[in-house]
C-alpha positions in Angstrom: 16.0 14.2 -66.6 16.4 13.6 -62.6 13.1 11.1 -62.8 15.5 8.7 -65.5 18.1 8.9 -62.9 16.0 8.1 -59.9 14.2 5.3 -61.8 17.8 4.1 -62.4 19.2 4.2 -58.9 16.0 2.6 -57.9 16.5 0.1 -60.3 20.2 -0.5 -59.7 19.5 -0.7 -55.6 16.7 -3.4 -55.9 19.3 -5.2 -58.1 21.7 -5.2 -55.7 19.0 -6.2 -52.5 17.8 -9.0 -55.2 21.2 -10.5 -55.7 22.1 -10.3 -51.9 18.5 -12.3 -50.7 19.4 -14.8 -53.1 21.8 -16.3 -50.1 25.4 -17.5 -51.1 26.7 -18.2 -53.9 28.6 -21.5 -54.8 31.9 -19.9 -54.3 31.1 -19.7 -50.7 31.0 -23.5 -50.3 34.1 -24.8 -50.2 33.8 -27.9 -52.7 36.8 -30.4 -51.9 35.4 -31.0 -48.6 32.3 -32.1 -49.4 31.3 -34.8 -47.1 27.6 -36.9 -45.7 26.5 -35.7 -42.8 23.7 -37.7 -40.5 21.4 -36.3 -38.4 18.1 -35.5 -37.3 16.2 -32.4 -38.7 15.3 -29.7 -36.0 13.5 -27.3 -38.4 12.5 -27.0 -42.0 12.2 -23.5 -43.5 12.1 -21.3 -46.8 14.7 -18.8 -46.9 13.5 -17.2 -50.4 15.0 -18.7 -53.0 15.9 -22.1 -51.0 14.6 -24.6 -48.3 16.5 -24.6 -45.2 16.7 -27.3 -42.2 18.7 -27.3 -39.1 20.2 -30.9 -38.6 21.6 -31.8 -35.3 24.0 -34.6 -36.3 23.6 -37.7 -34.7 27.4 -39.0 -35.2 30.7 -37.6 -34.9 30.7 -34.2 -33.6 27.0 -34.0 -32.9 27.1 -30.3 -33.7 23.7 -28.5 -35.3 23.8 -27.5 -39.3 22.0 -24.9 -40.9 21.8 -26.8 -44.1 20.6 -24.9 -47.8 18.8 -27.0 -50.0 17.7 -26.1 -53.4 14.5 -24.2 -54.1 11.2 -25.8 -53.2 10.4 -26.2 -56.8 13.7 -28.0 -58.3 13.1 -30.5 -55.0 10.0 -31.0 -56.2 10.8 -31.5 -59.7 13.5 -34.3 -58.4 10.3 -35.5 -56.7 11.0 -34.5 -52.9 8.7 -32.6 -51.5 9.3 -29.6 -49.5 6.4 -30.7 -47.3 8.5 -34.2 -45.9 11.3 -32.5 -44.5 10.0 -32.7 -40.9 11.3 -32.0 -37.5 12.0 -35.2 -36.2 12.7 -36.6 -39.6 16.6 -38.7 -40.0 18.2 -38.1 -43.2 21.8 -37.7 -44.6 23.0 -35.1 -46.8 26.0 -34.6 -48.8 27.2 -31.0 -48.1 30.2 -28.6 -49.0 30.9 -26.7 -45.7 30.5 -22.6 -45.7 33.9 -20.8 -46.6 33.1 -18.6 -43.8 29.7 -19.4 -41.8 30.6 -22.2 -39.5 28.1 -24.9 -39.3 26.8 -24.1 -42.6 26.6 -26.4 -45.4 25.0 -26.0 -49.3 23.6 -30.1 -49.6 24.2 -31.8 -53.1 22.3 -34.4 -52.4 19.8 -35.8 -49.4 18.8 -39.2 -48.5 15.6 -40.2 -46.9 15.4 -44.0 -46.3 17.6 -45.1 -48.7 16.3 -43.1 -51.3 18.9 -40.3 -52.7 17.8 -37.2 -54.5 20.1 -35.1 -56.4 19.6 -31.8 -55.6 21.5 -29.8 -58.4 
């Protein structure tokens, strides 16, 4: 009987670490002040499940934002590649600011040159 229970804890606790790496959920991002943000990307990273960049913004408050994109795969199935976000790169994204992480931001939407991909 105690290896049913140990599988079970195990079970339960990788659960829990599963659904804690998946980052924030939406109801972190507080969505009526969602706003575009321009900048320049700093770095481009994957934070399992998402892609990650650090824009320093270029107007306004010129402050640095750890923006989360969608996964590497949905980008790519709205035809963006993970592989163009580049340091160096200008882009704007349409972001809902982090409830409680300043300088954080969950992007909607990204534009590249005038072309606009819908993230979610």
């Amino acid at each position: 009987m105690k290896p049913v229970r140990h599988a079970l804890l195990l079970t339960v606790l990788l659960a829990g670490g599963l659904a804690l790496a998946s980052g924030h959920p939406w109801r972190d991002y507080d969505n009526t002040r969602g706003r575009w943000i321009r900048g320049v990307i700093q770095s481009s990273s994957f934070e399992r499940p998402h892609q990650v960049i650090e824009l320093q913004e270029t107007v306004g408050a010129r402050q640095l934002w750890r923006v989360v994109l969608a996964s590497p795969s949905r980008m790519e199935s709205r035809g963006l590649r993970a592989s163009t976000l580049v340091p160096g790169l200008a882009v704007r994204v349409y972001v809902y600011p982090a409830i409680d992480i300043p300088d954080e931001g969950r992007a909607l939407r990204i534009d590249i040159n005038g072309q606009v991909t819908e993230l979610w």
